[in-house]
Structures are given as C-alpha cells and as structure tokens.
C-alpha positions as a printed Julia matrix, in Angstrom:
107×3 Matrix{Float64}:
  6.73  -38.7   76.9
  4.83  -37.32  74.22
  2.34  -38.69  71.85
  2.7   -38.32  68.19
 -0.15  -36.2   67.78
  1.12  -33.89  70.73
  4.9   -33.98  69.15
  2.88  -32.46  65.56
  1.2   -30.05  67.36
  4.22  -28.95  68.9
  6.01  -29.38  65.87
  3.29  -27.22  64.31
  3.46  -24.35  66.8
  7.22  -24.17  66.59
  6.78  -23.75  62.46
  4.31  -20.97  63.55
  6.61  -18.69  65.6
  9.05  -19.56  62.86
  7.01  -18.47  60.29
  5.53  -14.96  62.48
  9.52  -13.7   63.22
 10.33  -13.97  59.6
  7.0   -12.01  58.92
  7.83   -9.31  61.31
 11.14   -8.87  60.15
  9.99   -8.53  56.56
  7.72   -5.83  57.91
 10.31   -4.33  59.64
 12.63   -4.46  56.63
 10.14   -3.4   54.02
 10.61    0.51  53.86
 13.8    -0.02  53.11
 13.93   -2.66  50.71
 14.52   -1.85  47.17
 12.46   -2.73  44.36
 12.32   -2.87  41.0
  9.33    0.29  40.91
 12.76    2.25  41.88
 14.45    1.64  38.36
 11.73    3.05  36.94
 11.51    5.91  38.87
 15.2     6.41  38.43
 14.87    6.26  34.7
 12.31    8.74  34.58
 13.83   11.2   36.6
 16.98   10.58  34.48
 15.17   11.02  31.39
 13.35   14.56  32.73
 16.95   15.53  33.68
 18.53   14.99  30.5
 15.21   17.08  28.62
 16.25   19.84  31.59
 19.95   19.92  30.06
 18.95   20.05  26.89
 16.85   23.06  27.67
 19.38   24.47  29.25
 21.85   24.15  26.13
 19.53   25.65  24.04
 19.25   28.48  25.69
 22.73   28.69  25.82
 22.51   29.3   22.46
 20.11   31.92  22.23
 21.87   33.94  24.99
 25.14   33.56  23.2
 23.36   34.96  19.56
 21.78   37.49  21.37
 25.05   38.81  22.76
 26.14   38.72  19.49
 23.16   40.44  17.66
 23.18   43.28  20.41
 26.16   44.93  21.58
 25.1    46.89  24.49
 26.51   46.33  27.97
 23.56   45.84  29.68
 22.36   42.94  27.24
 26.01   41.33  27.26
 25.6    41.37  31.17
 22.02   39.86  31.13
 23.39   37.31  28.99
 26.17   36.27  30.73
 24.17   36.0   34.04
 21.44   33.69  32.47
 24.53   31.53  30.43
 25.58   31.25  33.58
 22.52   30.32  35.42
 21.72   27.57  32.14
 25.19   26.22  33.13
 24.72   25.54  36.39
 21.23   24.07  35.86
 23.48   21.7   33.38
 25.93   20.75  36.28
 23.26   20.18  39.11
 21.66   17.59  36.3
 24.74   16.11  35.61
 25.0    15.29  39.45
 21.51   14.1   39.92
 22.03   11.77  37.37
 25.24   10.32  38.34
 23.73   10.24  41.43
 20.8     8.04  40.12
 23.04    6.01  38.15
 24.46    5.03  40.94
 21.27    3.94  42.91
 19.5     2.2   40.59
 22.8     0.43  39.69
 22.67   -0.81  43.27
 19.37   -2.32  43.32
C-alpha cells in the first residue's frame, strides 16, 4: 500500500508525462498548424494580385490604342503578343487568387 503523500507524487508524475506528450505533439504539429498571420498574408498577396491585374488591363488598353493609332504590321504584331502576354498575367492572377481564397477560407 501506498501512502497519501506517495499516491500525490505519483499522481503528480503521471500529470507530468501527461502534460510532456501533449507538448511534444504540439511541437510536432506546429509547422503545420494554421494561424491567423496566414489570413493576412493571404490578403496581401490577394491585394498585390489584384494591383498586378489591373496593370495588366491597363496595358491592355494602351496596346489596343496603339494598334489603332499605327497601322503597320510589325506594331499590330508587337501588340498582339504583349495583349496577349497582359492576358495571361490576368489569368495566372485570377488562379492565385482563387487559390488563396480557398486557403485562407480553410483556416
């Protein structure tokens, strides 16, 4: 039989190897866990994203007036290639932010 003091103490230690595994495991776990710093992060990025498509429009719009101010081949070409470039710039954005939206909503 035990005494009470030796039934704390072991009562004591078993709290203490309780306490150690659930410290470990939120060591173990922390890299992964998600935390609110990571909606912020997201929101930013977002927000840089939609100034990158709004770039990107824009000079959408100069390309397209410049095609239209100069009629030579070689300019319409050049202007199609960057219109082009601008609009997949657009649709990588797009993506990155869906993409965010989607992690941060899942936080």
């Amino acid at each position: 039989m035990l005494t009470p003091a030796e039934l704390k103490r072991v009562a004591d230690y078993d709290q203490s190897v309780v306490d150690q595994v659930q410290r470990e495991k939120e060591y173990a776990d922390r890299p992964t866990k998600k935390t609110a710093v990571l909606v912020d992060l997201f929101a930013a990025l977002e927000a840089e994203a939609l100034d990158s498509i709004r770039e990107a429009a824009s000079e959408i719009g100069v390309m397209l007036k410049c095609r239209d101010r100069f009629k030579d081949q070689t300019i319409s070409d050049l202007t199609s290639y960057f219109i082009t470039l601008a609009k997949y710039q657009i649709e990588e954005d797009s993506n990155d932010i869906t993409r965010w939206r989607k992690e941060s909503q899942g936080i």
